[in-house]
N, CA, C and O atoms as a printed pandas DataFrame, in Angstrom:
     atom_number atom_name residue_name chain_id  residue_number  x_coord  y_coord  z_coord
0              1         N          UNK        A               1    0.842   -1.192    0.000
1              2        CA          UNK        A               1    0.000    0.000    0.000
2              3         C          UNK        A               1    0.876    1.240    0.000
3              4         O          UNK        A               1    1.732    1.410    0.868
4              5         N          UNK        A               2    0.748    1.734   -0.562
5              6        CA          UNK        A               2    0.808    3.181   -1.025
6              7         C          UNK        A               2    1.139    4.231    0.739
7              8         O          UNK        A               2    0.341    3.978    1.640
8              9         N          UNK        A               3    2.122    5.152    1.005
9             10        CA          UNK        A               3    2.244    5.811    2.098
10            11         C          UNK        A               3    0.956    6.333    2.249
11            12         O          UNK        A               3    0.172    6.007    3.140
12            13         N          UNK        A               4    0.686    7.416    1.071
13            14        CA          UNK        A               4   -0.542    8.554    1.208
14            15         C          UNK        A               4   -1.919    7.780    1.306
15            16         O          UNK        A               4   -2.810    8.205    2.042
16            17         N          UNK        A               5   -2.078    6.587    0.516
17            18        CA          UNK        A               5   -3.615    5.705    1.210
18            19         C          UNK        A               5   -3.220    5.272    2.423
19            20         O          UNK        A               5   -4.246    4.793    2.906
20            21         N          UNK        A               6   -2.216    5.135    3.321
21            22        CA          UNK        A               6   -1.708    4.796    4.687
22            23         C          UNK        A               6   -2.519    6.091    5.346
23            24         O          UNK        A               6   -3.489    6.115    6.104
24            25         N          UNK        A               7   -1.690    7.214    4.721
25            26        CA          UNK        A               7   -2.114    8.488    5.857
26            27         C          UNK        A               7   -3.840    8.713    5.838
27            28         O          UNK        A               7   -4.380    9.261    6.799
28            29         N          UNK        A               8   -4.488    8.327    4.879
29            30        CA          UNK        A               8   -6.097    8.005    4.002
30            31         C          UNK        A               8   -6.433    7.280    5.155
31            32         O          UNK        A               8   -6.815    7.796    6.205
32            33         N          UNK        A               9   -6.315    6.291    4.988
33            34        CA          UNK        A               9   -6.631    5.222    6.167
34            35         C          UNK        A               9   -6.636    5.351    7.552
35            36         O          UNK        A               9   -7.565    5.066    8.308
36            37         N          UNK        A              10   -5.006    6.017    7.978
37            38        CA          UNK        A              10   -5.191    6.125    9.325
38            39         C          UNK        A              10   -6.274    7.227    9.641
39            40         O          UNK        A              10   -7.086    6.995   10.537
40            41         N          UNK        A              11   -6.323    8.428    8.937
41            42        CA          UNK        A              11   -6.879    9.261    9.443
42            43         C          UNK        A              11   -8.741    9.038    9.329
43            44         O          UNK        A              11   -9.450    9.745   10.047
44            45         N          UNK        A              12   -9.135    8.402    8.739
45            46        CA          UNK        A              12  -10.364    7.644    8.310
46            47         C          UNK        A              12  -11.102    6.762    9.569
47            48         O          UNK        A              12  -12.261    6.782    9.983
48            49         N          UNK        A              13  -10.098    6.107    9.920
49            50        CA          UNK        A              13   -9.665    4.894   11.221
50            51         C          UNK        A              13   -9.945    6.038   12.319
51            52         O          UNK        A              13  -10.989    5.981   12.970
52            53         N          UNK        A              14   -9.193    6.880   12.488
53            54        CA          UNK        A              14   -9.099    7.865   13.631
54            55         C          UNK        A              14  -10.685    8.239   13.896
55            56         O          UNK        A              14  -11.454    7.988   14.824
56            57         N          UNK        A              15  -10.817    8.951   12.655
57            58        CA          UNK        A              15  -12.059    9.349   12.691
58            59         C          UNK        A              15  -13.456    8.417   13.561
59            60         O          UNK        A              15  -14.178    8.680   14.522
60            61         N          UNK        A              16  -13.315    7.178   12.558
61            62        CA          UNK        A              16  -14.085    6.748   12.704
62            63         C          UNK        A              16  -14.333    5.914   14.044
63            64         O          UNK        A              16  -15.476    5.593   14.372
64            65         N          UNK        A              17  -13.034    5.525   14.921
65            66        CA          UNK        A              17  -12.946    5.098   16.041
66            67         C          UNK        A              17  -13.177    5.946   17.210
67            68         O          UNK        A              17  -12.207    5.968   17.968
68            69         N          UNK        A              18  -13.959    6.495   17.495
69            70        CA          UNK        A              18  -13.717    7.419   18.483
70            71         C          UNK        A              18  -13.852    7.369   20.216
71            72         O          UNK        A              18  -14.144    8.232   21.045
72            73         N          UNK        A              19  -13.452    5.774   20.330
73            74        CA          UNK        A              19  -13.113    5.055   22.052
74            75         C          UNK        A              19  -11.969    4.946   22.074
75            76         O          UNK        A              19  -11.144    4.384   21.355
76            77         N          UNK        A              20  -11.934    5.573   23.037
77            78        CA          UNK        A              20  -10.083    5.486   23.683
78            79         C          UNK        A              20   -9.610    3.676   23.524
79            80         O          UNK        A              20  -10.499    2.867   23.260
80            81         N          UNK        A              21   -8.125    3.198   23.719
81            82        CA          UNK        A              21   -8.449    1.704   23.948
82            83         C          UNK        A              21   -8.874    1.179   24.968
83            84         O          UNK        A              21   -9.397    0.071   25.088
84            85         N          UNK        A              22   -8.566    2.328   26.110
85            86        CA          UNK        A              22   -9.228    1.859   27.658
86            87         C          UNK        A              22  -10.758    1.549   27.337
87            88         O          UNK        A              22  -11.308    0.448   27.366
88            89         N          UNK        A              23  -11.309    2.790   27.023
89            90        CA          UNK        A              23  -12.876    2.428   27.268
90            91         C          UNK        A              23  -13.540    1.682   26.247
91            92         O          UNK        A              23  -14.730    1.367   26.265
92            93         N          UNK        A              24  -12.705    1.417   25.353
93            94        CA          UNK        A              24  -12.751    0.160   24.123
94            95         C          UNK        A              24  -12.363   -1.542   25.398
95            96         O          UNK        A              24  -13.086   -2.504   25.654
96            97         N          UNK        A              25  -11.440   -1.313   25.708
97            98        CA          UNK        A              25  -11.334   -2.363   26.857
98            99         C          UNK        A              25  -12.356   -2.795   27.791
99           100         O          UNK        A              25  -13.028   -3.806   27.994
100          101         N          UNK        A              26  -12.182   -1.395   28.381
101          102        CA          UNK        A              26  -13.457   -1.984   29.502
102          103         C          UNK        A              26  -15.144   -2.426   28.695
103          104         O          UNK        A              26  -15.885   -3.212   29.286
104          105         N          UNK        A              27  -15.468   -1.947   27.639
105          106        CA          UNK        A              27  -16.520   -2.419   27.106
106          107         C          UNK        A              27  -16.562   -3.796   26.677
107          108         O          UNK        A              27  -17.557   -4.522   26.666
108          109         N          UNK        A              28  -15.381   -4.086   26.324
109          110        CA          UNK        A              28  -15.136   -5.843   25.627
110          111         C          UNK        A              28  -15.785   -6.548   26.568
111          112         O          UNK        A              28  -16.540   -7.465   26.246
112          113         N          UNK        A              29  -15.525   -6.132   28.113
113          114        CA          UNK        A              29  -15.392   -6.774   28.924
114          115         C          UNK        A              29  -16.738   -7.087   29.613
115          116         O          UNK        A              29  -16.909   -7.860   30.555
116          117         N          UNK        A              30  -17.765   -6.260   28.898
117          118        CA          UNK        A              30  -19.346   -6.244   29.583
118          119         C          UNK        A              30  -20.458   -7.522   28.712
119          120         O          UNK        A              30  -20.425   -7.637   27.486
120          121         N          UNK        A              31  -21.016   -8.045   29.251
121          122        CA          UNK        A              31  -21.779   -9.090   28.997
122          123         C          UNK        A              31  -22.778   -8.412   28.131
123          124         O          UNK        A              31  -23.689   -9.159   27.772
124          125         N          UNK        A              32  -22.857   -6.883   27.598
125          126        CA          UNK        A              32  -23.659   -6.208   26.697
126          127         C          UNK        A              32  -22.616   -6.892   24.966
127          128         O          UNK        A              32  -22.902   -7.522   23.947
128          129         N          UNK        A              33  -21.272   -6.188   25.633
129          130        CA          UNK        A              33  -20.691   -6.453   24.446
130          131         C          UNK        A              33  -20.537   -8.248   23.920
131          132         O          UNK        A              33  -20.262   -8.868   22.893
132          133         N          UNK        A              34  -20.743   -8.411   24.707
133          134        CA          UNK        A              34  -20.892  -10.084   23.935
134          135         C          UNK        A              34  -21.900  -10.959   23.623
135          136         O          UNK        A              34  -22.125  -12.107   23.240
136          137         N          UNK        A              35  -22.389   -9.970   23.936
137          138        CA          UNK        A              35  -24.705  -10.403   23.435
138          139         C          UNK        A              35  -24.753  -10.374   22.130
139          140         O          UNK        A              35  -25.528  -11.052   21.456
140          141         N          UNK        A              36  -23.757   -9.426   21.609
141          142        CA          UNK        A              36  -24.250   -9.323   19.862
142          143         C          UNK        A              36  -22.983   -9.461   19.200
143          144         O          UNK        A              36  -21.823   -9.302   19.582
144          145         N          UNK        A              37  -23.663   -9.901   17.772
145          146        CA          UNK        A              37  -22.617  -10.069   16.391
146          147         C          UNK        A              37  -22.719  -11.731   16.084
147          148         O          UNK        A              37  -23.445  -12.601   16.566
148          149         N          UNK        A              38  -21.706  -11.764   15.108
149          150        CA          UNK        A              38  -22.261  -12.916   14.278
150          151         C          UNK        A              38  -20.838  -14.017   14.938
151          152         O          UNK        A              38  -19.703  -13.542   14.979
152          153         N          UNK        A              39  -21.029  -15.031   15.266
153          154        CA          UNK        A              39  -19.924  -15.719   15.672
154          155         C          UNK        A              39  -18.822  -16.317   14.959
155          156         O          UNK        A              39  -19.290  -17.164   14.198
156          157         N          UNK        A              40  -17.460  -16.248   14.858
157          158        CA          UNK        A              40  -16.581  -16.213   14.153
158          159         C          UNK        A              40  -16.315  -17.506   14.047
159          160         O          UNK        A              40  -15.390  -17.731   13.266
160          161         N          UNK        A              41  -16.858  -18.579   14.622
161          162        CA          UNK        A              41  -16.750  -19.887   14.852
162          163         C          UNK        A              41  -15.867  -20.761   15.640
163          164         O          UNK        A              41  -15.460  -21.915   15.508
164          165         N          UNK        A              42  -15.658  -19.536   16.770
165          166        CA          UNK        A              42  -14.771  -20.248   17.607
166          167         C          UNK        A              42  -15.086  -19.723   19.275
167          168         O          UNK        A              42  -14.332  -19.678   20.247
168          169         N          UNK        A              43  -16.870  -19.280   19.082
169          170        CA          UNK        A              43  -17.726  -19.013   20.285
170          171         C          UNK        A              43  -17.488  -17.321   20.701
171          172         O          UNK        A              43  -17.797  -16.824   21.785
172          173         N          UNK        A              44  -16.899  -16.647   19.613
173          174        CA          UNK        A              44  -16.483  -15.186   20.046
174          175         C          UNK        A              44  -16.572  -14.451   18.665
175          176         O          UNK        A              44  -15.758  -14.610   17.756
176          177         N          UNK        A              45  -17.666  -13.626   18.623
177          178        CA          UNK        A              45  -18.164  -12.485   17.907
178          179         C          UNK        A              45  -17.234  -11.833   16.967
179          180         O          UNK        A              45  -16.245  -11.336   17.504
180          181         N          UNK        A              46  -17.335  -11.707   15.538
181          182        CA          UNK        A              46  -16.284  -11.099   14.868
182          183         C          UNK        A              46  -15.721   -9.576   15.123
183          184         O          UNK        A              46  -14.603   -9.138   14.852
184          185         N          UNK        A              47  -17.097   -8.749   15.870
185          186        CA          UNK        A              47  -17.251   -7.796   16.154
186          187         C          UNK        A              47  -15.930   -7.715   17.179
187          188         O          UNK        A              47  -14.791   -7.322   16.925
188          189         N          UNK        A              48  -16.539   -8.275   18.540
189          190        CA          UNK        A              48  -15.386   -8.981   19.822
190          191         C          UNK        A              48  -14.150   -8.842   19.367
191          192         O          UNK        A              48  -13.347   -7.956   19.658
192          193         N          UNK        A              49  -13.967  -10.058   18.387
193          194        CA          UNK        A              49  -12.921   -9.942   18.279
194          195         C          UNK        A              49  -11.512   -8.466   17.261
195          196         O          UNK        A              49  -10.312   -8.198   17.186
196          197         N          UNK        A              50  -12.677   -8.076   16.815
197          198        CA          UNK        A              50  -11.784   -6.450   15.810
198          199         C          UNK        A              50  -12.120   -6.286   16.881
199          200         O          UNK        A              50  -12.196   -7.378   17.444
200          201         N          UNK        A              51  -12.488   -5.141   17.785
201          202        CA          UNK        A              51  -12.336   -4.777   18.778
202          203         C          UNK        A              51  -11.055   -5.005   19.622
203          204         O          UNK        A              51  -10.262   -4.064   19.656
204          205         N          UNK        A              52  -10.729   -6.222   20.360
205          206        CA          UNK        A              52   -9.719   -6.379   20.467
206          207         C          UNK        A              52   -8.319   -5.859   19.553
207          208         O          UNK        A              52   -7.283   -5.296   19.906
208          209         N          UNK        A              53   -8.800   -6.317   18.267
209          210        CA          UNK        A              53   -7.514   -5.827   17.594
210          211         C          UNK        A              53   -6.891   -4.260   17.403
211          212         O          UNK        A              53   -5.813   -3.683   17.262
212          213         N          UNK        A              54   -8.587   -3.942   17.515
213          214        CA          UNK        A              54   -8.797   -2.032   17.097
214          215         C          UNK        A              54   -8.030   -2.043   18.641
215          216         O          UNK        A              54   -7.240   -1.113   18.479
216          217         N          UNK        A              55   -7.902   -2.318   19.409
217          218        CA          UNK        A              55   -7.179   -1.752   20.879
218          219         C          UNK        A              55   -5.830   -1.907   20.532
219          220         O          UNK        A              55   -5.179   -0.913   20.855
220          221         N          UNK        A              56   -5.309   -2.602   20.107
221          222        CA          UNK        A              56   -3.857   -3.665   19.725
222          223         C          UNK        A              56   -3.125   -2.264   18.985
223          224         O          UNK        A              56   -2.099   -1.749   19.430
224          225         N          UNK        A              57   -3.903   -1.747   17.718
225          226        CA          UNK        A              57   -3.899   -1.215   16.538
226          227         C          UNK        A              57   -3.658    0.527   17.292
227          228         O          UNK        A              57   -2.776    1.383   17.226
228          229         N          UNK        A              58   -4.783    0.411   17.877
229          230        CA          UNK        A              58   -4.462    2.084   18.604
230          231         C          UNK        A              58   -3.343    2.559   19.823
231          232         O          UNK        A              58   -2.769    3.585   20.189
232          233         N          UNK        A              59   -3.424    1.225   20.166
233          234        CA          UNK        A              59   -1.847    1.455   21.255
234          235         C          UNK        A              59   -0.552    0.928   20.260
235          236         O          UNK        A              59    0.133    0.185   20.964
236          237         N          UNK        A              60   -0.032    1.023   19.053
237          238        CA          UNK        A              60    0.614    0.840   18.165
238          239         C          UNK        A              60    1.024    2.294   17.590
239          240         O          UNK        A              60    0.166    3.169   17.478
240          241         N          UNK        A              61    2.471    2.531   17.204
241          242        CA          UNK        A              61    2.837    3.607   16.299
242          243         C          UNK        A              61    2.740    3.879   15.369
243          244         O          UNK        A              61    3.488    3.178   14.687
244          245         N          UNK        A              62    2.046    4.774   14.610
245          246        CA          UNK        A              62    1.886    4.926   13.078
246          247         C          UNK        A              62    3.211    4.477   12.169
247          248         O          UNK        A              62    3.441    4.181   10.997
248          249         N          UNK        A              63    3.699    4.562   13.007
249          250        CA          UNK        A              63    5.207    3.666   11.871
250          251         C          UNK        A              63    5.392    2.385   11.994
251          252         O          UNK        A              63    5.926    1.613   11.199
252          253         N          UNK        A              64    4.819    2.130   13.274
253          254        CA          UNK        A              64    4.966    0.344   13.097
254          255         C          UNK        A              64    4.076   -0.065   12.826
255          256         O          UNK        A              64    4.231   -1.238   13.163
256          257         N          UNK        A              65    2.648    0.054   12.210
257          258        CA          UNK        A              65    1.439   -0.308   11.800
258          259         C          UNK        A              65    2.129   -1.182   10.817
259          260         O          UNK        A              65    3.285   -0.864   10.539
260          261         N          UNK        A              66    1.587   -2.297   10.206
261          262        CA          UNK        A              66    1.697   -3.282    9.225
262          263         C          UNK        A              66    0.631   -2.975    8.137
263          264         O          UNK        A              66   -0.459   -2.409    8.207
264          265         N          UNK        A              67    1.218   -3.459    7.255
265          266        CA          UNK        A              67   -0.060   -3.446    5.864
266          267         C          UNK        A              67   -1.489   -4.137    6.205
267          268         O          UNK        A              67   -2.579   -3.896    5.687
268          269         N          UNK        A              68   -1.156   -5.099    7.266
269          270        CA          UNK        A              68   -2.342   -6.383    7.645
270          271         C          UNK        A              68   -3.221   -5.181    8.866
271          272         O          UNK        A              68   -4.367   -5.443    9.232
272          273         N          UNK        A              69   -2.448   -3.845    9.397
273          274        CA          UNK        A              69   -3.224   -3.482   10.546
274          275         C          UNK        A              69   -4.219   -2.236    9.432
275          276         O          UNK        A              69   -5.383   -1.876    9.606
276          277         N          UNK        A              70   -3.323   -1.842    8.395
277          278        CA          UNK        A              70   -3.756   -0.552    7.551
278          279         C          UNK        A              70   -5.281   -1.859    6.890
279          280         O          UNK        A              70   -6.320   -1.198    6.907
280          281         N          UNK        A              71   -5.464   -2.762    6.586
281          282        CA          UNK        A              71   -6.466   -3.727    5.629
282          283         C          UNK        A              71   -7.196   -4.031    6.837
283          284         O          UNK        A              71   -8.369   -4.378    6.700
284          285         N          UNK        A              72   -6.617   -3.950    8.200
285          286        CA          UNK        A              72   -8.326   -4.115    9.434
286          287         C          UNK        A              72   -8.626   -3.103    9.787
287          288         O          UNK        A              72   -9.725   -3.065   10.341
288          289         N          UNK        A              73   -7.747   -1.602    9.650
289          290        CA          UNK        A              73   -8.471   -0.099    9.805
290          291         C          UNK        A              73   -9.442   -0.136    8.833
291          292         O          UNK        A              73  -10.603   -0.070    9.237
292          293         N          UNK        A              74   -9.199   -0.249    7.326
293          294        CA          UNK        A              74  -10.216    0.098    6.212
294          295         C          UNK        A              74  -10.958   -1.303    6.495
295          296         O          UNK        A              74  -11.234   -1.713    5.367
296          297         N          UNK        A              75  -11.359   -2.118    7.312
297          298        CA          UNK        A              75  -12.510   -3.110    7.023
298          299         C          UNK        A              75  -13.139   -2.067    8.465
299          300         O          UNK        A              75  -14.349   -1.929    8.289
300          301         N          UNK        A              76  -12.804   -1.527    9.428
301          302        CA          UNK        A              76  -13.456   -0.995   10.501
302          303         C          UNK        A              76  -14.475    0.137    9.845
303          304         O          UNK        A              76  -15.695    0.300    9.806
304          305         N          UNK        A              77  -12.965    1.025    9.210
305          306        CA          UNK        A              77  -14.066    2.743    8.410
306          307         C          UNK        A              77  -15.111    1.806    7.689
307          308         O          UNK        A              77  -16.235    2.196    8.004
308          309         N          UNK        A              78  -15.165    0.858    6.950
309          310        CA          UNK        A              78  -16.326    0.273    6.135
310          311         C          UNK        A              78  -17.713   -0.139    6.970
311          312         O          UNK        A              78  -18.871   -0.054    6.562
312          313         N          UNK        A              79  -17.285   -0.566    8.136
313          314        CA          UNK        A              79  -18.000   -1.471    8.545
314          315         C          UNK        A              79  -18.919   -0.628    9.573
315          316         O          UNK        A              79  -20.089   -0.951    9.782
316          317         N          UNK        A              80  -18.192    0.671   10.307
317          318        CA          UNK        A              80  -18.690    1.501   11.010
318          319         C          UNK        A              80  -19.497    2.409    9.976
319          320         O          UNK        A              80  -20.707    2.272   10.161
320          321         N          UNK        A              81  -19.266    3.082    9.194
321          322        CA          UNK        A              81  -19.611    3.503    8.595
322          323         C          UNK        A              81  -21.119    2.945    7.595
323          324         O          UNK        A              81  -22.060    3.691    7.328
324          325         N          UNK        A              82  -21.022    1.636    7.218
325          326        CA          UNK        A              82  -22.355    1.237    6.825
326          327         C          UNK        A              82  -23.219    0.777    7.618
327          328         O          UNK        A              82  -24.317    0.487    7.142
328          329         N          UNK        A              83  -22.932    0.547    9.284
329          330        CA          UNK        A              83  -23.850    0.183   10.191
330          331         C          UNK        A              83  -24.543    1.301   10.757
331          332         O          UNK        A              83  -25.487    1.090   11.518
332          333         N          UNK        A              84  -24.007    3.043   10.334
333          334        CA          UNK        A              84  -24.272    3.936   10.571
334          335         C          UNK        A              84  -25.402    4.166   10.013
335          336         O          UNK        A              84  -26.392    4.583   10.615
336          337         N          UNK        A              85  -25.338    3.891    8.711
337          338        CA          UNK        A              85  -26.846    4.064    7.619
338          339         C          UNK        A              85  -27.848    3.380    8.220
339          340         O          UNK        A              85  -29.009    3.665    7.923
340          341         N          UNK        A              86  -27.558    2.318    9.207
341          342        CA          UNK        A              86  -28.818    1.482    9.277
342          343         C          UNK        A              86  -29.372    2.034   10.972
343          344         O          UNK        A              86  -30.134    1.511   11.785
344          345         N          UNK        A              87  -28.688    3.133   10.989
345          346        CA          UNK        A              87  -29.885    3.418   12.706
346          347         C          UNK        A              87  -31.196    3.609   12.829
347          348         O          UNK        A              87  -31.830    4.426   12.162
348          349         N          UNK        A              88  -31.719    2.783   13.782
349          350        CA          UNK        A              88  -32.666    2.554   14.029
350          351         C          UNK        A              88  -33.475    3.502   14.581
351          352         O          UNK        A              88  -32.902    4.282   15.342
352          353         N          UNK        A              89  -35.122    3.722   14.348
353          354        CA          UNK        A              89  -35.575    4.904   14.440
354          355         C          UNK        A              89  -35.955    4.800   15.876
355          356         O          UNK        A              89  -36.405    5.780   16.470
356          357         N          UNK        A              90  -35.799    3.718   16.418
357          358        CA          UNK        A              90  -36.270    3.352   18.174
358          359         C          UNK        A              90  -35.329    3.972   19.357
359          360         O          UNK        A              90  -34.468    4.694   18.853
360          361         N          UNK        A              91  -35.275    3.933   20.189
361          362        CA          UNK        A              91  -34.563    4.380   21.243
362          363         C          UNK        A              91  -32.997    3.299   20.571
363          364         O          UNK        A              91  -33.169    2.168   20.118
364          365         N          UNK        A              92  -31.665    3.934   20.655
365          366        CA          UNK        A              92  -30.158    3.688   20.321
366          367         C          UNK        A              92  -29.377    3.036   21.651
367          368         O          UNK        A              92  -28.632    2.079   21.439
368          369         N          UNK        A              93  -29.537    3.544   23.049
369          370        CA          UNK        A              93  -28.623    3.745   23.971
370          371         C          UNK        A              93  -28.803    2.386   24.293
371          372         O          UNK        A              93  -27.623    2.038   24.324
372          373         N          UNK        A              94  -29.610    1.133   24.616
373          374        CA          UNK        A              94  -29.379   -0.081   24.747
374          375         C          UNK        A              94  -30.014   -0.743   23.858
375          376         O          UNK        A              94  -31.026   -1.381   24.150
376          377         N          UNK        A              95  -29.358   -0.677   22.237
377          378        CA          UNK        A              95  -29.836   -1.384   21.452
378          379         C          UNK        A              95  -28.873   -1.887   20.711
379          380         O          UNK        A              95  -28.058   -1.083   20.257
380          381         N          UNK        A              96  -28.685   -3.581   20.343
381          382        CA          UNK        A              96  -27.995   -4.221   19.655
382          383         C          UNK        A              96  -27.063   -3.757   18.952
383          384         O          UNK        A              96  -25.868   -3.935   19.192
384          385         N          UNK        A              97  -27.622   -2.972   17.804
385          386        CA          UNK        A              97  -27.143   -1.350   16.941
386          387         C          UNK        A              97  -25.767   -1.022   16.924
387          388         O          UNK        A              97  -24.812   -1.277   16.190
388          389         N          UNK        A              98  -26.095    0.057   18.655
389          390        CA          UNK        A              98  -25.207    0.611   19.194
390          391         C          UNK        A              98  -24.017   -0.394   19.632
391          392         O          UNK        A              98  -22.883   -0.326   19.159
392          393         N          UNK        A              99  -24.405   -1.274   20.538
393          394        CA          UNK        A              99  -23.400   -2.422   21.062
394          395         C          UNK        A              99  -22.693   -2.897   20.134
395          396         O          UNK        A              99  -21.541   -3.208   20.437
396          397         N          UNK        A             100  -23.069   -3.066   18.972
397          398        CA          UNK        A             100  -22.417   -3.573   17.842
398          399         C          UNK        A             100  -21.551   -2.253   17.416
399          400         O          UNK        A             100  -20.329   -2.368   17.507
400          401         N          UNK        A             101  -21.965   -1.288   17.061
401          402        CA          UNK        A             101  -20.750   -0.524   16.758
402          403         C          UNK        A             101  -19.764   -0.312   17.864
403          404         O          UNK        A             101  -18.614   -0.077   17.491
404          405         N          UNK        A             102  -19.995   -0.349   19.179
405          406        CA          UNK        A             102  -19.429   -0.259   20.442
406          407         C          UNK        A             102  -17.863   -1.186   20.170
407          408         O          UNK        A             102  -16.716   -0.936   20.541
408          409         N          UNK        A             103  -18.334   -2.125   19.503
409          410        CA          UNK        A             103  -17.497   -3.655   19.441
410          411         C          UNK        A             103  -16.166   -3.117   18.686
411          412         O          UNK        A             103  -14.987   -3.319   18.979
412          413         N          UNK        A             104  -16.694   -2.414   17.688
413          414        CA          UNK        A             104  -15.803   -2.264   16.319
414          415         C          UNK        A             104  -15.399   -0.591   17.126
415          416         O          UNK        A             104  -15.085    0.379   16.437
416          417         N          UNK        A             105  -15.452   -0.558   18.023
417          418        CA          UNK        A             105  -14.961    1.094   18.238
418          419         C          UNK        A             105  -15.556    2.022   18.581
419          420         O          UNK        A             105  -14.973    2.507   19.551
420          421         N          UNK        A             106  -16.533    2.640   18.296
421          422        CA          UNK        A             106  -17.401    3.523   17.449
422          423         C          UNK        A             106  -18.640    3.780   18.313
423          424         O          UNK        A             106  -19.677    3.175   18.040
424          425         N          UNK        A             107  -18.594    4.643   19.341
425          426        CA          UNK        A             107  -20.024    4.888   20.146
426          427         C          UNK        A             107  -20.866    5.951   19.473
427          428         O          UNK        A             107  -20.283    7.005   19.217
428          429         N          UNK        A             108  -21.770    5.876   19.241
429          430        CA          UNK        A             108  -22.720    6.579   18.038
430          431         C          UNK        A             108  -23.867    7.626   19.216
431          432         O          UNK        A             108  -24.866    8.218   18.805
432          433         N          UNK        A             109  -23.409    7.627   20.631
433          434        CA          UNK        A             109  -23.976    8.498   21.645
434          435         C          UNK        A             109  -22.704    9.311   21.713
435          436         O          UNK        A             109  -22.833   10.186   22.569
436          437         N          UNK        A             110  -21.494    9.342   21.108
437          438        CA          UNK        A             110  -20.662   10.478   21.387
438          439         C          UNK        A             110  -20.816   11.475   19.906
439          440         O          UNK        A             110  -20.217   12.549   19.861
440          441         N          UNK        A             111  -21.545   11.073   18.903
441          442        CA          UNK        A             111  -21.846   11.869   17.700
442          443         C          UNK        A             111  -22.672   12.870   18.006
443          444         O          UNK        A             111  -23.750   12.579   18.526
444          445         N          UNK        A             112  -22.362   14.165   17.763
445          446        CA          UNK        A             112  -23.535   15.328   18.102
446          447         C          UNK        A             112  -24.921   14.863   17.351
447          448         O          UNK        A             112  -26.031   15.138   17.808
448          449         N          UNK        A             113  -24.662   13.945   15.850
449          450        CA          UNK        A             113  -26.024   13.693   14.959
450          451         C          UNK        A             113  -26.904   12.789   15.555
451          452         O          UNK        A             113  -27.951   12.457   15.000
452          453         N          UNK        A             114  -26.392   12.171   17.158
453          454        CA          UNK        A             114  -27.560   10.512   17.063
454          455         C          UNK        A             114  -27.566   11.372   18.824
455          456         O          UNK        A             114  -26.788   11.832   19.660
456          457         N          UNK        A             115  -28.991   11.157   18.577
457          458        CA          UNK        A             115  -29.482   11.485   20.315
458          459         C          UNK        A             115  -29.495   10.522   21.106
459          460         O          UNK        A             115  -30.215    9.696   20.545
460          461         N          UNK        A             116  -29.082   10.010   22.259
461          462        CA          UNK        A             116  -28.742    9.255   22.987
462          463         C          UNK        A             116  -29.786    9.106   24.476
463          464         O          UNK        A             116  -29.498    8.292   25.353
């Protein structure tokens, strides 16, 4: 990959992650976050598990990032980003939805656009 789709990416990633890794941590760790997502086939949520990695990835140096961490930032911006289109017109703050973007990073009650 290309430096300047690197700097594309990270800053995309940045954006779109907006949990520290702590409070990305401590959420892994709640029986909310492991209620949802699709199972990776080894009893732990694909969601679960990027999450984990998105922590790995953000306590990491932009210079030591790998090509394999720059190809799970751009599956995150994708993935946050099209679960965004699908909010639900019901109450957000304990809904599947949210928890699911929670997983991948991404609390959608810290966006000024989604009322919480």
């Amino acid at each position: 990959m290309a430096t300047s789709n690197h700097d594309e990416i990270y800053r995309e990633f940045n954006d779109a992650v907006n949990m520290a890794p702590k409070e990305l941590e401590e959420w892994l760790d709640t029986n909310e976050s492991r209620s949802v997502g699709q199972d990776s086939g080894d009893g732990e949520a694909i969601g679960h598990k990027s999450g984990r990695r998105i922590v790995d990835i953000k306590r990491t140096k932009k210079a030591d990032l790998t090509d394999g961490d720059y190809d799970h930032m751009q599956k995150v911006v994708g993935y946050v980003n099209r679960h965004l289109a699908q909010k639900p017109s019901s109450d957000v703050v304990d809904s599947n939805w949210r928890y699911s973007l929670m997983n991948w990073g991404h609390d959608p009650c810290k966006d000024s656009g989604v009322s919480c």
